[in-house]
Structure formats: C-alpha cells, structure tokens
Biotite code that builds the C-alpha atoms (Angstrom):
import biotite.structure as struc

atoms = struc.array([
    struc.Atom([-24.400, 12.664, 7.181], chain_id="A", res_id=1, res_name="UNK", atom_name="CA", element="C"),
    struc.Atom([-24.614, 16.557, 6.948], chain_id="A", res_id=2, res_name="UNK", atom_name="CA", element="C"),
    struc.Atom([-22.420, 19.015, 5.665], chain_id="A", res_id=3, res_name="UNK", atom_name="CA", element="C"),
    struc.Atom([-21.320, 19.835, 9.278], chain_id="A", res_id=4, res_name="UNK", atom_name="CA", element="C"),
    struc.Atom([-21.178, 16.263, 10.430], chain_id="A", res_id=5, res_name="UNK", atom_name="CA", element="C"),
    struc.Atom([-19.228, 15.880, 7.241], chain_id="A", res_id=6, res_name="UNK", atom_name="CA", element="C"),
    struc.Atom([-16.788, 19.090, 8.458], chain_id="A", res_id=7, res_name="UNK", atom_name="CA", element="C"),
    struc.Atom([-16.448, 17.989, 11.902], chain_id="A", res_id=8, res_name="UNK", atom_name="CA", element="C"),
    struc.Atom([-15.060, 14.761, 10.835], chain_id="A", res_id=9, res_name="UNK", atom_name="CA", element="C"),
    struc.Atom([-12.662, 16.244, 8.675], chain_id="A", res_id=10, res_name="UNK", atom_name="CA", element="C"),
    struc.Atom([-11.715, 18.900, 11.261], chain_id="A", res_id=11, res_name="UNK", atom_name="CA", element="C"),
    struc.Atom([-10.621, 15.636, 13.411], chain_id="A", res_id=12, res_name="UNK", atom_name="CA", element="C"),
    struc.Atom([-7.767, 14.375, 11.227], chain_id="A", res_id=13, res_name="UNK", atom_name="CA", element="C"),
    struc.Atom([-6.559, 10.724, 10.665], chain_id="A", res_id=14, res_name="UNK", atom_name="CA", element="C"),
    struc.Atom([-6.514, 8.637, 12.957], chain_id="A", res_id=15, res_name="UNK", atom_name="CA", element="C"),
    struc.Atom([-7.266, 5.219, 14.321], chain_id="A", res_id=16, res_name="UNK", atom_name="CA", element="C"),
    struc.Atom([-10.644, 5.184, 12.828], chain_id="A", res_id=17, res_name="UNK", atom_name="CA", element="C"),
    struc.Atom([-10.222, 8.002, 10.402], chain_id="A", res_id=18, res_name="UNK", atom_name="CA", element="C"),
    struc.Atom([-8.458, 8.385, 7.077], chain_id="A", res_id=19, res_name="UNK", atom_name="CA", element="C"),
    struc.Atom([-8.206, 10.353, 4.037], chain_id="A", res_id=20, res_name="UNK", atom_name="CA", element="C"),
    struc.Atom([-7.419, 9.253, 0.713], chain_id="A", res_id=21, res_name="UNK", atom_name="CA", element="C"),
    struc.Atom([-7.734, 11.812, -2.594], chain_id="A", res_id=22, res_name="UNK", atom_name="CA", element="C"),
    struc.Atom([-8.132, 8.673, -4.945], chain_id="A", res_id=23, res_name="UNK", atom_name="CA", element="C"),
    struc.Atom([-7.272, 4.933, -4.245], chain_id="A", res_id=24, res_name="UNK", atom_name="CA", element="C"),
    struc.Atom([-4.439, 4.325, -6.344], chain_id="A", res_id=25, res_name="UNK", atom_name="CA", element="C"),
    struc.Atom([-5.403, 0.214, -6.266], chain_id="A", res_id=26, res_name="UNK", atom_name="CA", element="C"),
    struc.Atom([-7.597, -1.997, -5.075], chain_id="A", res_id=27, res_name="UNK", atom_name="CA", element="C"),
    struc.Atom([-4.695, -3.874, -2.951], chain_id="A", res_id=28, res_name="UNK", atom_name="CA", element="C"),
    struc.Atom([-3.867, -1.093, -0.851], chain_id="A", res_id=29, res_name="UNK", atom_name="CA", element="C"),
    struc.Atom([-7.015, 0.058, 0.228], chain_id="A", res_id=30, res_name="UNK", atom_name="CA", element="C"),
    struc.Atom([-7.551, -3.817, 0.738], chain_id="A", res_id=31, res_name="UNK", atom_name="CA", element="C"),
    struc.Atom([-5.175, -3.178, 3.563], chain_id="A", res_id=32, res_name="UNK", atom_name="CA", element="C"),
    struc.Atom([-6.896, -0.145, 5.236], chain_id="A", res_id=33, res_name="UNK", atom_name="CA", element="C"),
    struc.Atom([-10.551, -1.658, 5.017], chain_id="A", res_id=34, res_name="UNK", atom_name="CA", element="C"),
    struc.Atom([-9.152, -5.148, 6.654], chain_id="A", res_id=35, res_name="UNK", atom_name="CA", element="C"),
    struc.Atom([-7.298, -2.865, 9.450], chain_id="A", res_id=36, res_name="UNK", atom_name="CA", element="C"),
    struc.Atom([-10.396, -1.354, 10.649], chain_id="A", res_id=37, res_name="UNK", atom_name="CA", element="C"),
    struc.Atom([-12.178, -4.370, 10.586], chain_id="A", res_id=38, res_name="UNK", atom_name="CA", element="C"),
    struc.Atom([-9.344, -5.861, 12.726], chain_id="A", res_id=39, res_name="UNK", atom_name="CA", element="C"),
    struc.Atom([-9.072, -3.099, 15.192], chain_id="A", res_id=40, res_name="UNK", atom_name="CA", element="C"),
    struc.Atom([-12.242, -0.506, 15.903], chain_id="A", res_id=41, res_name="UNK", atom_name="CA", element="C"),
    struc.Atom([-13.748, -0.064, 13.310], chain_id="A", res_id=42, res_name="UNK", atom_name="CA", element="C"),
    struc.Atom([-13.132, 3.239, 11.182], chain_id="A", res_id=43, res_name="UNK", atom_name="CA", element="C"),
    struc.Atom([-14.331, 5.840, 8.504], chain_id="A", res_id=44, res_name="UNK", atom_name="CA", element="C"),
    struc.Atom([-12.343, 6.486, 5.160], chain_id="A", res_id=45, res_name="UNK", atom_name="CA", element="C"),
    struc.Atom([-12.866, 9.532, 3.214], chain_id="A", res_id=46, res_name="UNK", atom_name="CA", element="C"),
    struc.Atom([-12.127, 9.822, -0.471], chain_id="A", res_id=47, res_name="UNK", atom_name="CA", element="C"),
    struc.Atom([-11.824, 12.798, -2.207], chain_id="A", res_id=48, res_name="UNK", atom_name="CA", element="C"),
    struc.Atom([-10.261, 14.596, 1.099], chain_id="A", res_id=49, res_name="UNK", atom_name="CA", element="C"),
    struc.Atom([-6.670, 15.296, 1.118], chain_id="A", res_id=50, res_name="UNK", atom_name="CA", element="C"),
    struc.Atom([-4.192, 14.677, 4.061], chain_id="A", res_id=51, res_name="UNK", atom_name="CA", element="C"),
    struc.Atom([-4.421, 17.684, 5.275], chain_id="A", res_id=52, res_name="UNK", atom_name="CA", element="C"),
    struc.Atom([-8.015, 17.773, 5.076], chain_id="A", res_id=53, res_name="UNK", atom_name="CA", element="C"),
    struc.Atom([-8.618, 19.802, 2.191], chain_id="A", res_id=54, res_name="UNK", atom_name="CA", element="C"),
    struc.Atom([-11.772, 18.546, 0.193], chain_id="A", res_id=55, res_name="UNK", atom_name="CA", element="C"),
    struc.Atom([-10.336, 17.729, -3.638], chain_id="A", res_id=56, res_name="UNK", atom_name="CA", element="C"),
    struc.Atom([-13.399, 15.382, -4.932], chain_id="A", res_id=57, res_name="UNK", atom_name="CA", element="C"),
    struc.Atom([-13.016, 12.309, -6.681], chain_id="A", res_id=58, res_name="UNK", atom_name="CA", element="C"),
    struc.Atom([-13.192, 12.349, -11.081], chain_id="A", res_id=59, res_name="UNK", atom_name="CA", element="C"),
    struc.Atom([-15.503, 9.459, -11.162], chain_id="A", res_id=60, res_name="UNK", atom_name="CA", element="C"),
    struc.Atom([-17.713, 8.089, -8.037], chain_id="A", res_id=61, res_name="UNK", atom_name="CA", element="C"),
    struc.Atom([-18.015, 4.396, -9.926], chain_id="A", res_id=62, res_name="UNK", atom_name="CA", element="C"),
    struc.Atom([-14.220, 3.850, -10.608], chain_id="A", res_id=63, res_name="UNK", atom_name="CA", element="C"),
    struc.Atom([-13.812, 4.700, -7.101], chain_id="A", res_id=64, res_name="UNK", atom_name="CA", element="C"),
    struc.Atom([-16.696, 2.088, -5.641], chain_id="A", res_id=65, res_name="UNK", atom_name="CA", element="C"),
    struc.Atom([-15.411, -0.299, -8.457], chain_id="A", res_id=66, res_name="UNK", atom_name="CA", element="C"),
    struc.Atom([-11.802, -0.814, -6.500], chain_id="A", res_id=67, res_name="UNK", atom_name="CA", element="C"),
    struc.Atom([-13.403, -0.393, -3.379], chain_id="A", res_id=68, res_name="UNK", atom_name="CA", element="C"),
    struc.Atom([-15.504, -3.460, -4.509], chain_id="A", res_id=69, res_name="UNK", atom_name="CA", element="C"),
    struc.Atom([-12.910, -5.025, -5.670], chain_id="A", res_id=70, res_name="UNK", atom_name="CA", element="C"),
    struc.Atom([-11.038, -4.997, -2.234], chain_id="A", res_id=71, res_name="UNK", atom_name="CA", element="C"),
    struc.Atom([-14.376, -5.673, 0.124], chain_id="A", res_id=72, res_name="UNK", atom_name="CA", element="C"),
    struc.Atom([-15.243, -8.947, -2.199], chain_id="A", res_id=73, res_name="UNK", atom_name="CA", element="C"),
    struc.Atom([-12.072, -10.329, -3.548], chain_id="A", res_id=74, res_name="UNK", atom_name="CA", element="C"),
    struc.Atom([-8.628, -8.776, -1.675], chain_id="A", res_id=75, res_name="UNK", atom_name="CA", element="C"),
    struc.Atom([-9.780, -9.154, 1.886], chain_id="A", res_id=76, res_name="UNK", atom_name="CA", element="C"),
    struc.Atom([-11.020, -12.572, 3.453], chain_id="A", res_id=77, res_name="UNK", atom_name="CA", element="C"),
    struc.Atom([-13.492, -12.904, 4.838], chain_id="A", res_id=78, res_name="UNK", atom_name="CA", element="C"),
    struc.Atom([-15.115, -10.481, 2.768], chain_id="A", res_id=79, res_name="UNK", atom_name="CA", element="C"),
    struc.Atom([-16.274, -7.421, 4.153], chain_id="A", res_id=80, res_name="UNK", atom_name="CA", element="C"),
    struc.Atom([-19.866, -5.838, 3.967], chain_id="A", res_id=81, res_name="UNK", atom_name="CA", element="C"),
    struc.Atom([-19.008, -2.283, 3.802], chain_id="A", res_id=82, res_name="UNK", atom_name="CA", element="C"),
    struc.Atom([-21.695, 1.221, 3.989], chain_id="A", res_id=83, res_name="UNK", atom_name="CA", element="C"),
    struc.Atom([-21.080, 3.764, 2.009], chain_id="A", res_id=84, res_name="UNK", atom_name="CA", element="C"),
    struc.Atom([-22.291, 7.496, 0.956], chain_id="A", res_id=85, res_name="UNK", atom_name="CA", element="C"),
    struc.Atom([-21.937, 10.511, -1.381], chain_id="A", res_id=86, res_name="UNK", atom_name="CA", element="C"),
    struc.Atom([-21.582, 13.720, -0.119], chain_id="A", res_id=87, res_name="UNK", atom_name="CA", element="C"),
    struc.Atom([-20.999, 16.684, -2.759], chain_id="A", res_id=88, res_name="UNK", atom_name="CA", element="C"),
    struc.Atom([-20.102, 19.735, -0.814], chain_id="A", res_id=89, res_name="UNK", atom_name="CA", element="C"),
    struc.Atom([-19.266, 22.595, -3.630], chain_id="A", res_id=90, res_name="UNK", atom_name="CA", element="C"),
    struc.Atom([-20.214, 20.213, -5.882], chain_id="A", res_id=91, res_name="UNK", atom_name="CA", element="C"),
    struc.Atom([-16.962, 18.022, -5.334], chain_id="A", res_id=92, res_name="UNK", atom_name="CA", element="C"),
    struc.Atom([-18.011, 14.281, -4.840], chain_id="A", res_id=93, res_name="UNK", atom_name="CA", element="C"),
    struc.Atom([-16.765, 12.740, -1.365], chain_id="A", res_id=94, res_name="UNK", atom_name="CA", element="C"),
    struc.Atom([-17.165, 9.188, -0.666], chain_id="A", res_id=95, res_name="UNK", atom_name="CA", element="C"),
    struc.Atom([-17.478, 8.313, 3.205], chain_id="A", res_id=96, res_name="UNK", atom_name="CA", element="C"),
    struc.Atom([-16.585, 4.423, 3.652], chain_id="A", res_id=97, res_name="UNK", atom_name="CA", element="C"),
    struc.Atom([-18.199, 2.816, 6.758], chain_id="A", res_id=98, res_name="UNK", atom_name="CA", element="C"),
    struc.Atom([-16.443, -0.212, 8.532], chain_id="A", res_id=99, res_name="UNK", atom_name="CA", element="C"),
    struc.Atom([-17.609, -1.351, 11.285], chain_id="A", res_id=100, res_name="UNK", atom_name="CA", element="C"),
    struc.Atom([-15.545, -3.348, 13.835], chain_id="A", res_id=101, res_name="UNK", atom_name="CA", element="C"),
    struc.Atom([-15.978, -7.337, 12.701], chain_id="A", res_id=102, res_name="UNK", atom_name="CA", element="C"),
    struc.Atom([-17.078, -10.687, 14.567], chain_id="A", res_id=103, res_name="UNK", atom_name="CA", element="C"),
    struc.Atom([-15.265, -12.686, 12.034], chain_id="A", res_id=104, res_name="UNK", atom_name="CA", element="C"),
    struc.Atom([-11.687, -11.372, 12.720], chain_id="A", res_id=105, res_name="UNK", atom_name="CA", element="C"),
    struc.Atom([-8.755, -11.770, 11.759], chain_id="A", res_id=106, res_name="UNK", atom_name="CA", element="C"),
    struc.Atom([-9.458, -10.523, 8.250], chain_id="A", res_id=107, res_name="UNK", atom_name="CA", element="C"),
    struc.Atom([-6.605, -11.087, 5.863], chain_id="A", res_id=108, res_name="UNK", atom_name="CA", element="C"),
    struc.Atom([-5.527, -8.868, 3.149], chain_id="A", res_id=109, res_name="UNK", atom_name="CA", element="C"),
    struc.Atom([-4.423, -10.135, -0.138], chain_id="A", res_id=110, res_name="UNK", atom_name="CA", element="C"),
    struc.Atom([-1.268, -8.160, -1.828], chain_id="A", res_id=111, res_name="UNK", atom_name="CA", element="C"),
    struc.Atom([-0.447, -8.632, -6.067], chain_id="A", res_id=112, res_name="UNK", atom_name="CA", element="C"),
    struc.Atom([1.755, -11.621, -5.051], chain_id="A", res_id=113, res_name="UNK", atom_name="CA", element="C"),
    struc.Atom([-1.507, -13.360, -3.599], chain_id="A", res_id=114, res_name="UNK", atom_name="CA", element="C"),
    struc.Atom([0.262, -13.182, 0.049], chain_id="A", res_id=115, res_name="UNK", atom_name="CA", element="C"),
    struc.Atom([-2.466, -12.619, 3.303], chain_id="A", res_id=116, res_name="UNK", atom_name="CA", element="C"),
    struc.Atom([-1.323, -10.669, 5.691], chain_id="A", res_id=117, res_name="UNK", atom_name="CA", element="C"),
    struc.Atom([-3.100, -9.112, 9.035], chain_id="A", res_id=118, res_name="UNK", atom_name="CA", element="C"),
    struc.Atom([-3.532, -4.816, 8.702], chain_id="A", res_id=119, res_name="UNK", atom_name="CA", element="C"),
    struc.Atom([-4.399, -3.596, 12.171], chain_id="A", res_id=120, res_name="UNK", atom_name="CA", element="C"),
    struc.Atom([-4.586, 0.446, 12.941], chain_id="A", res_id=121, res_name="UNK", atom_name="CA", element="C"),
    struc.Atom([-1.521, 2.020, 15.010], chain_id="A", res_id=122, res_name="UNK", atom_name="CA", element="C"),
    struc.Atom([-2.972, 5.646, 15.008], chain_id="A", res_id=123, res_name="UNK", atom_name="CA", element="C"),
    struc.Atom([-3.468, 7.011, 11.537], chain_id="A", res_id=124, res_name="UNK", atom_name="CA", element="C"),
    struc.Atom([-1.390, 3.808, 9.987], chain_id="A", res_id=125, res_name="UNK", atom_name="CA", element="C"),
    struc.Atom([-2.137, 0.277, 8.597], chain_id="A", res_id=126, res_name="UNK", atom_name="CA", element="C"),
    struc.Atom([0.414, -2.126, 10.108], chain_id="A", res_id=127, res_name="UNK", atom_name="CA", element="C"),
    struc.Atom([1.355, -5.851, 9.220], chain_id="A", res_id=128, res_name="UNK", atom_name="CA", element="C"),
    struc.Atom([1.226, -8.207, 11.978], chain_id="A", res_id=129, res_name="UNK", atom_name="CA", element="C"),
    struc.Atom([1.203, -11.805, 11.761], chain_id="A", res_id=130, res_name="UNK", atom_name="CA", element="C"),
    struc.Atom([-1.507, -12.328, 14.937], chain_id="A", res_id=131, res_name="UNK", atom_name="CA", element="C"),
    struc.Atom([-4.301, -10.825, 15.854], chain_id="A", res_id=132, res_name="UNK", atom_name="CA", element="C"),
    struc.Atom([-4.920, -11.712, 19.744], chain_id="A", res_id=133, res_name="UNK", atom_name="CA", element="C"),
    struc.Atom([-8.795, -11.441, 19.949], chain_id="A", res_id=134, res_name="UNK", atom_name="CA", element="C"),
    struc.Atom([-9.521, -9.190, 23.210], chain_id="A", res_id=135, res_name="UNK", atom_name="CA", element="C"),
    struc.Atom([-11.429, -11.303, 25.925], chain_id="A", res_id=136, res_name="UNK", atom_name="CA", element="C"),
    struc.Atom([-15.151, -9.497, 27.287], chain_id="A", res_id=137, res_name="UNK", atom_name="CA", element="C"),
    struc.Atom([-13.577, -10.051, 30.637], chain_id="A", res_id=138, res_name="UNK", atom_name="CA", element="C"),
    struc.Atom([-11.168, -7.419, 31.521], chain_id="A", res_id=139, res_name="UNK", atom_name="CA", element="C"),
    struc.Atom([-9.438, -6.755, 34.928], chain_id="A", res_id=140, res_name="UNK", atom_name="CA", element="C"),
    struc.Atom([-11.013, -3.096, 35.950], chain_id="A", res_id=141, res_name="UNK", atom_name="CA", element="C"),
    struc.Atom([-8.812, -3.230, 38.418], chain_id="A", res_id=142, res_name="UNK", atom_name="CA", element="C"),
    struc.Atom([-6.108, -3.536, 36.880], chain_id="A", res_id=143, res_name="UNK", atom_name="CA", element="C"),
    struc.Atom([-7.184, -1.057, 33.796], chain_id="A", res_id=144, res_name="UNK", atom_name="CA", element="C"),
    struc.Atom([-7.500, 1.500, 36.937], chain_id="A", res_id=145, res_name="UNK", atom_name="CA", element="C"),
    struc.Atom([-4.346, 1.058, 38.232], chain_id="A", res_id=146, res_name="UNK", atom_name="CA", element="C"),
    struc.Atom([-1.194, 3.657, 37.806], chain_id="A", res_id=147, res_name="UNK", atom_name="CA", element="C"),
    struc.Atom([0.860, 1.234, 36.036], chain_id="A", res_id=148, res_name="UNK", atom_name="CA", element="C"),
    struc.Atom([-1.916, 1.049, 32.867], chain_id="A", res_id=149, res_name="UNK", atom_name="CA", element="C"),
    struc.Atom([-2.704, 4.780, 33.219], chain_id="A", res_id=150, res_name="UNK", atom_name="CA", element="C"),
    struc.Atom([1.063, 5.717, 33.190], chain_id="A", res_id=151, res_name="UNK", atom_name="CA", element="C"),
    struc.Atom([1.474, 2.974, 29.948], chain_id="A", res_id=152, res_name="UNK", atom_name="CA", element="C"),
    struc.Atom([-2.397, 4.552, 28.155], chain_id="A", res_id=153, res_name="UNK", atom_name="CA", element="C"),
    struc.Atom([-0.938, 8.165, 28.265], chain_id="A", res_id=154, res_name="UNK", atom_name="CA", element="C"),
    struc.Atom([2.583, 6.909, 26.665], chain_id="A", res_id=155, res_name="UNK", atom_name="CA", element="C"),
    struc.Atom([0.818, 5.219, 23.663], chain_id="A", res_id=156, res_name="UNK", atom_name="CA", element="C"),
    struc.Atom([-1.636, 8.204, 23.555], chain_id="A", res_id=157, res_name="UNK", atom_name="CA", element="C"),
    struc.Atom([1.685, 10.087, 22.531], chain_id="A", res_id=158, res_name="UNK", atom_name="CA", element="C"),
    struc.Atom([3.726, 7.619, 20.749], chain_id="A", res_id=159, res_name="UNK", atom_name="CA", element="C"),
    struc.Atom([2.440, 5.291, 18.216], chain_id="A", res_id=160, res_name="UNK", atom_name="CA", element="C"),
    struc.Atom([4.013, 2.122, 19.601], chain_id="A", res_id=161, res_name="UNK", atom_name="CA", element="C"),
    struc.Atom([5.842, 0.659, 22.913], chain_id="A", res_id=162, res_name="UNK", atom_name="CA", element="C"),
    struc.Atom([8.289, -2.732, 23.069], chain_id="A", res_id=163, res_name="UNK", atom_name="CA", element="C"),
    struc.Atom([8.790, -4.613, 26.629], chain_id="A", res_id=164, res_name="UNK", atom_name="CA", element="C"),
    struc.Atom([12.053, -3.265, 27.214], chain_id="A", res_id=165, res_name="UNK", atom_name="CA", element="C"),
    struc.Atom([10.631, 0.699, 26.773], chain_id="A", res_id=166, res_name="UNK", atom_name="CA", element="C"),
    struc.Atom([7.524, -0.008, 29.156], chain_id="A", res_id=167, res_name="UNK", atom_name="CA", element="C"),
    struc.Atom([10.079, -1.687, 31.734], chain_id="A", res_id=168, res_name="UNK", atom_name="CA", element="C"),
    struc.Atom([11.886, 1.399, 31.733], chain_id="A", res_id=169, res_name="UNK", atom_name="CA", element="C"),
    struc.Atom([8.966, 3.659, 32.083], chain_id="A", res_id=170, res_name="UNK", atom_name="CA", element="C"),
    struc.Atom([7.253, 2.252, 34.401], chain_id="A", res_id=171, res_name="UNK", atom_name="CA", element="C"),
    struc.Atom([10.724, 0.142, 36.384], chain_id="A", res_id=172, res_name="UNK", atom_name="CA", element="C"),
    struc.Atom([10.155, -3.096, 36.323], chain_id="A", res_id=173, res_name="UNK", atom_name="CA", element="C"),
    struc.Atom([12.007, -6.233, 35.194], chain_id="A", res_id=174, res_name="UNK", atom_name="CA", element="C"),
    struc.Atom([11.223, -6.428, 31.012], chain_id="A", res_id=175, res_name="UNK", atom_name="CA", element="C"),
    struc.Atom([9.922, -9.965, 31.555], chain_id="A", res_id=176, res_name="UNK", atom_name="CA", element="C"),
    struc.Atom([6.780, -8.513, 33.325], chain_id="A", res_id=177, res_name="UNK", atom_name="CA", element="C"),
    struc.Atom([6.716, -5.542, 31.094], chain_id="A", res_id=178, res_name="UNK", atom_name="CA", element="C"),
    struc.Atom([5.905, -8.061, 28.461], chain_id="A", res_id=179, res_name="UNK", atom_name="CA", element="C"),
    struc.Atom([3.830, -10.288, 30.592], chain_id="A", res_id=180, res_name="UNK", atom_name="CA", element="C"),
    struc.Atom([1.618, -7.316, 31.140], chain_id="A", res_id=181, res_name="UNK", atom_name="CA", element="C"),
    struc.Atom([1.468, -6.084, 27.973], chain_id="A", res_id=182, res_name="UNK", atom_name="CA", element="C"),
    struc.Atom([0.164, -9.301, 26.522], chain_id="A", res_id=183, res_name="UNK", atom_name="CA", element="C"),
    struc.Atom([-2.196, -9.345, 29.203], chain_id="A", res_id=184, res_name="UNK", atom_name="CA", element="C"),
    struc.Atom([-3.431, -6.259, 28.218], chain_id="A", res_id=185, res_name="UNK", atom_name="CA", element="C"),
    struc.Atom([-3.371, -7.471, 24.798], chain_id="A", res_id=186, res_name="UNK", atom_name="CA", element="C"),
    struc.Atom([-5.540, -10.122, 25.633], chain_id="A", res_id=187, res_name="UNK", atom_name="CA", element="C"),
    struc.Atom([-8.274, -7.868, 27.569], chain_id="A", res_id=188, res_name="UNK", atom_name="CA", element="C"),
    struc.Atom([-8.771, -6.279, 24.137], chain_id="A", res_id=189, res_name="UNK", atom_name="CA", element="C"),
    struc.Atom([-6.343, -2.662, 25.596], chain_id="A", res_id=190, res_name="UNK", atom_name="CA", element="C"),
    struc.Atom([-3.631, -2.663, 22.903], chain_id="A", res_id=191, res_name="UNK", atom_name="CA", element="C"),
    struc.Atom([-3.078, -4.285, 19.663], chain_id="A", res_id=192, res_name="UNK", atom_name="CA", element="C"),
    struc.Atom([0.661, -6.833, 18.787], chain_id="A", res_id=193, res_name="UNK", atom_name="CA", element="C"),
    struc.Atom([2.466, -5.568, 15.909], chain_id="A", res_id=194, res_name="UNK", atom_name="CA", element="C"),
    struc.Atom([5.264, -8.460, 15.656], chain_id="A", res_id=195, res_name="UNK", atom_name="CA", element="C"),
    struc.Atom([6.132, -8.052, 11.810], chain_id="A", res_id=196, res_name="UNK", atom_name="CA", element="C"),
    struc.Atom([9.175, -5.814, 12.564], chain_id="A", res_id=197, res_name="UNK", atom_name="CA", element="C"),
    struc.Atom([11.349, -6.670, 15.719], chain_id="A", res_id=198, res_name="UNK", atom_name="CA", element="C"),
    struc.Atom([11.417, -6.131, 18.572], chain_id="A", res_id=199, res_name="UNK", atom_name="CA", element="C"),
    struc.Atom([7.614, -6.300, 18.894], chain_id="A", res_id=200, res_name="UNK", atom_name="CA", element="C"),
    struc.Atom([5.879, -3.435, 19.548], chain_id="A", res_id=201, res_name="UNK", atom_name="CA", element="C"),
    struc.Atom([2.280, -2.822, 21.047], chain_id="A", res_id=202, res_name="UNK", atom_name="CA", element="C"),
    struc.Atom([-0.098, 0.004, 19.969], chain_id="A", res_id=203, res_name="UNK", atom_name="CA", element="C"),
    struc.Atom([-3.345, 1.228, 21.800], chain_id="A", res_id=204, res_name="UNK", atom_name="CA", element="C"),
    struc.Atom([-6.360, -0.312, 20.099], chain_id="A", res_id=205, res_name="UNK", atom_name="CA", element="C"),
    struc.Atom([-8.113, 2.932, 20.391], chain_id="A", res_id=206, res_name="UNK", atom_name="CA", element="C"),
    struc.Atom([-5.482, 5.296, 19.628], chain_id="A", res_id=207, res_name="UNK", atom_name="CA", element="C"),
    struc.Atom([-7.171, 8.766, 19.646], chain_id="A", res_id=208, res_name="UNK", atom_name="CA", element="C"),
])
C-alpha cells in the first residue's frame, strides 16, 4: 500500500470494514473485531491510527503482531489466516490488518471467561449476536429493486440498526411482514440479525 493509498483510507473513517485502534489493549478484544469482519464483509484494521484519524504509531510492531497472533490462532475459532503490513509514514509504525470475508463462518470469539460468542459489524461497531444467518447466492433482484428495500437500504444507511415494529412503521405495513421481510432479506445475504439485546434489530451488511 502507498502513502496515499494509506491516506485515503484513513481520510474514509471507521466503518463497516474500517477501524482504527492506537494499540490493542488485549488479545480478547481485538479477537472480537477480527471474527466480526470475518463474519460480515470483510474489513481493514489500522493500528497506530487514532479515532479521529490522526496517525500516533505503535511502541513496538512485535507486541502488537504478538496479540494479534494470539487472537487469529487461539481466541477466534476457526482460526483466522490474517495479511498484514508495515507502513512508517514520518517514521511512526502503522500496522494495516487484512481480513478477508470467510467461507468457514460463523467464527466465534473467545472472551477471558472462555465464552464464544458471534461479533458481526453494525457500521463502525462489533456486535454480539447469537446467529449468523448465512446469505443465500440467490437473491430476489426484484425484490432488492423494489421501493419497499430502497426506502428500508437508505434508513439503515443512516441509522445503525432497524427492529420489525420501526420498519412497519416506515414503510406501513402490519409488523408481522416487516419481520418476515427482513429475515428474508437476511437470508439473501442484505442485512445482518443482531438478537443479543431485545427487541432484535437488523443492520445493513454493507453499512457504508
């Protein structure tokens, strides 16, 4: 990646596929941000870049690959292969975490009490949910087209989140087929279930 590569993904902010991190505190929690871009799109993580997207560098490269080792091989099953690279801009070290989006999902990450829990991406946030509904290759177009998805896309593009009972009164319908469609959608790989907190919500799957 090159110093403006580098600057124009900074310049985009966090996001579904995008986060910063100055240092990882512990292996456990970034256990939970690796496993939630494997689960959702995929996604980039930046250490040594602050939230606000100043560049800070990391104090040592190795104790920072160490945890990130750590979490890839031990703290999220399956294990995840993981790319990484240096950058050094000023001198300050950034390292840029590839994930790609995984074939063997759902991947489980494991907190200090040895508990697995599903991490998908709502936005710029790792969320708990307790199923991950793999997204079927055969999605209605028809239905993705239609007013009803467009008017639901450009909610979720706004808010991080939507529960039956908000999409049935956006959109006026009975909250029995907001739900109905939403786990439809679900299931056509559109939005994500977040069901650890009630009611349960939905969040776009690419939320950008």
């Amino acid at each position: 990646m090159t110093r403006n590569q580098l600057d124009d993904l900074i310049a985009r902010g966090e996001g579904t596929r995008l986060e910063f991190k100055r240092t990882i505190s512990t292996s456990h929690r970034i256990a939970r941000t690796l496993a939630a871009f494997a689960n959702t799109a995929g996604g980039t993580l930046l250490i040594g870049v602050a939230d606000d997207g100043r560049v800070v560098g990391v104090p040592s490269e190795l104790r920072e690959m160490r945890r990130i080792e750590e979490a890839t091989d031990r703290l999220v099953d399956p294990p995840l292969a993981v790319s990484y690279e240096v950058q050094k801009p000023d001198g300050r070290v950034i390292l840029i975490i590839t994930v790609a989006e995984s074939e063997e999902k759902p991947h489980y990450a494991i907190d200090e009490h040895s508990r697995r829990t599903i991490y998908v991406r709502a936005k710029d946030k790792s969320v708990p949910t307790s199923k991950l509904i793999l997204g079927s290759e055969n999605a209605d177009a028809h239905l993705l087209k239609s007013p009803t998805v467009r008017t639901l896309v450009q909610y979720l593009r706004r808010n991080e989140s939507i529960t039956d009972d908000k999409l049935a009164k956006l959109i006026n319908i009975s909250a029995y087929r907001a739900g109905k469609l939403l786990r439809q959608l679900a299931e056509q790989g559109l939005l994500l279930l977040i069901d650890k907190q009630r009611p349960t919500r939905y969040t776009l799957k690419l939320g950008e």
